[in-house]
N, C-alpha and C positions, 0 to 999 in steps of 0.2 A: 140813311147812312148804310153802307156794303158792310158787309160782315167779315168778307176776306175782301180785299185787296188784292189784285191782279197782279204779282210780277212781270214786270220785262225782262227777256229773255237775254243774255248776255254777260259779260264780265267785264271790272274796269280794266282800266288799260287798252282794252279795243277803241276803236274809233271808229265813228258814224260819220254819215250824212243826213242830216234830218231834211227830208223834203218840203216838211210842213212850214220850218222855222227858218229852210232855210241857210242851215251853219252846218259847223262841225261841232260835235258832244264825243265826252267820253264816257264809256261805258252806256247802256242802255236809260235814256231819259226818255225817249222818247216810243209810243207803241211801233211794234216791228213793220205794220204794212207801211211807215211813213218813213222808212232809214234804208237808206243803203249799206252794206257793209256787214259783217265788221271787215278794217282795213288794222296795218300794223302801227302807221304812222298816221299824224292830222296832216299831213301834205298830201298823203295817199287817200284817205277820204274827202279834201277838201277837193280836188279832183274827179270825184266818184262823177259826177254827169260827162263828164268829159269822157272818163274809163267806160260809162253805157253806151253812151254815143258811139263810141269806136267799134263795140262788140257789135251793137244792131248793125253798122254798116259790116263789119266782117260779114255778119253773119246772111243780109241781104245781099253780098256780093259772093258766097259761095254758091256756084250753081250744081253739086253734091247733094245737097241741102235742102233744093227748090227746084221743082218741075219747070220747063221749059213755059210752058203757059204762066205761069206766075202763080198756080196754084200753092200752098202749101205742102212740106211733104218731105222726108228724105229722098234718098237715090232709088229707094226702091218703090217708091208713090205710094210709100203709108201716108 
């Protein structure tokens, strides 16, 4: 048996996405690397893969962002 008990990191009334489970949870039930979020509303995170999806394509469709060769990188080839 642990001696202390880990908190998760969060407050109620936010709203997750738990990857692991699956669903939407409020406030932190679940460990941070498995949640997206926090969101304001359960609509807003019940949506969260949908909200990732959209940013990786922004983000794979800004050529700012990404070297002409598809290397990684900003505009200035850090």
């Amino acid at each position: 048996m642990a001696l202390f008990k880990r908190k998760t990191a969060g407050k109620p009334g936010e709203w997750y996405y738990c990857l692991e489970h699956r669903r939407v949870e409020e406030g932190p039930q679940c460990r941070a690397a498995n949640r997206l979020g926090p969101y304001t509303t359960p609509e807003e995170a019940a949506r969260a893969i949908e909200t990732a999806q959209a940013r990786n394509e922004e983000w794979d469709e800004d050529d700012a962002r990404w070297h002409e060769d598809g290397e990684g990188g900003d505009a200035q080839g850090r």
